[in-house]
Structure formats: C-alpha cells, structure tokens
C-alpha positions in Angstrom: -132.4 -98.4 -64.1 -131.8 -101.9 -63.1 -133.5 -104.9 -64.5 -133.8 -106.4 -61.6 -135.0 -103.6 -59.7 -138.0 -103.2 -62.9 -138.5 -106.9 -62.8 -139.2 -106.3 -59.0 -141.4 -103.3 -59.8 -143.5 -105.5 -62.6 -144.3 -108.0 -60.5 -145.7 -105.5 -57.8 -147.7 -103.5 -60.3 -148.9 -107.1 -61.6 -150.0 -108.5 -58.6 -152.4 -104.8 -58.3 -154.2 -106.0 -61.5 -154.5 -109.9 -60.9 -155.6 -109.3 -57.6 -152.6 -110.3 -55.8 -151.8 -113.9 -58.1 -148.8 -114.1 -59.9 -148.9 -113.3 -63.5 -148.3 -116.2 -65.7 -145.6 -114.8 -68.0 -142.7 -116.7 -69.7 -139.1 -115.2 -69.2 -139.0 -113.8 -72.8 -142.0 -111.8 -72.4 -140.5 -110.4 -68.8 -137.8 -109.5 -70.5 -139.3 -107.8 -73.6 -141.5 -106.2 -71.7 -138.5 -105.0 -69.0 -136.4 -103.8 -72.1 -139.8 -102.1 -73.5 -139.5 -100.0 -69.7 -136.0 -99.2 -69.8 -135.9 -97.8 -73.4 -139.4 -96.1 -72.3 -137.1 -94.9 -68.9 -134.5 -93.4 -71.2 -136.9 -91.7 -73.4 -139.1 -89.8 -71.0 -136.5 -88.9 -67.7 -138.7 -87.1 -66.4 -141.8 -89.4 -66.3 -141.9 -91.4 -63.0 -140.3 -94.8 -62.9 -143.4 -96.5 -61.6 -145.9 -95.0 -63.9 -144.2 -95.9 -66.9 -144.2 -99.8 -65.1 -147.8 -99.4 -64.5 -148.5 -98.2 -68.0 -146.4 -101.4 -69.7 -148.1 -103.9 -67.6 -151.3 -102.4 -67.8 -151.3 -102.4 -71.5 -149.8 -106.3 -71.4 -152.2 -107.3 -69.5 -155.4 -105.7 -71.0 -154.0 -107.1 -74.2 -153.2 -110.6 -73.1 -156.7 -110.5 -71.0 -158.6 -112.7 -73.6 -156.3 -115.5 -73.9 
C-alpha cells in the first residue's frame, strides 16, 4: 500500500482518538510508524488495512498519552 494513502489513513484514525485535533507528531515518527503499518500490511494480508492503522495509532497514542 501506498504511504501516502496510510499517512492519509493515520491522520483519520488520529483525529477519532484526539477528538478531531491534529496529532502533534514530528515527520520521523509518521514515518516510522507508516513503515511499522506497511511491514505489519505485508505480514498479515489478510487483516484489514484499517484495522491494522487503528491498531498502530492506538498503541502510539496510548503510549505517548503521558508526555
């Protein structure tokens, strides 16, 4: 799948948990976490694209929720 087409789908799922804000997230974290989706993509083809996106984020965010 596309980065740009996941980078799309991140900030969609994102804007779910954050309750519609932007995520503050610096470009090298986007695109660790887009590679982390596209390796995840390859791995399990026959999990849906948008559940493995809401999966990363949700575990990005949760983790990044005390800063």
């Amino acid at each position: 799948m596309d980065k740009r087409l996941i980078k799309k789908m991140m900030a969609q799922v994102s804007k779910t948990y954050t309750n519609g804000h932007p995520l503050a997230i610096s470009d090298d974290e986007l695109n660790q976490l887009a590679t982390t989706i596209q390796v995840r993509l390859t791995e399990t083809p026959l999990e849906a694209p948008s559940a493995i996106v809401h999966d990363v984020m949700y575990s990005y965010i949760t983790d990044h929720s005390e800063d």
